[in-house]
Steps between C-alpha positions, in 0.01 A plus 500: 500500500575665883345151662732279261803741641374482852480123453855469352617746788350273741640179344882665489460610888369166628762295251749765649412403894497115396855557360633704800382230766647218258791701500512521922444153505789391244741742737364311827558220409826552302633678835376158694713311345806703463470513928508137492771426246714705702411372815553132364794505226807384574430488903442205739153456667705652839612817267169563331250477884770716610466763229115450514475611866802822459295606231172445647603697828625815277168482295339518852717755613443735164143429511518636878618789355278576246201488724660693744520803187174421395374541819702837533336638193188366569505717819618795264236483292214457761639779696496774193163335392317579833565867445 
């Protein structure tokens, strides 16, 4: 009886994972094309390069930023590990 348990346990854990990454996937793409529905509706080709490149300099920008706290932390947690 434990190994058909364990076997249903295992089943409901890897069905679980499949679902989750399915799930990650359907948002991914989902979020894809919300970006480029609002990047194309209702704007000229002239509006929608120029939004692409704001929005692409700002994603740089934040993504600057986020490495830069990483990196902070990063330092953090080397430092108090090398104790």
């Amino acid at each position: 009886m434990t190994k058909v348990v364990k076997n249903w346990k295992l089943r409901l854990i890897l069905w679980l994972e499949n679902r989750r990454e399915k799930e990650l996937k359907t948002e991914i793409e989902r979020n894809k094309e919300t970006i480029l529905y609002n990047l194309l509706e209702n704007k000229s080709t002239e509006q929608s390069i120029m939004l692409f490149n704001n929005v692409s300099e700002v994603f740089i920008i934040k993504m600057k930023e986020r490495y830069e706290k990483v990196s902070l932390e990063k330092d953090v947690l080397e430092e108090f590990l090398s104790i």
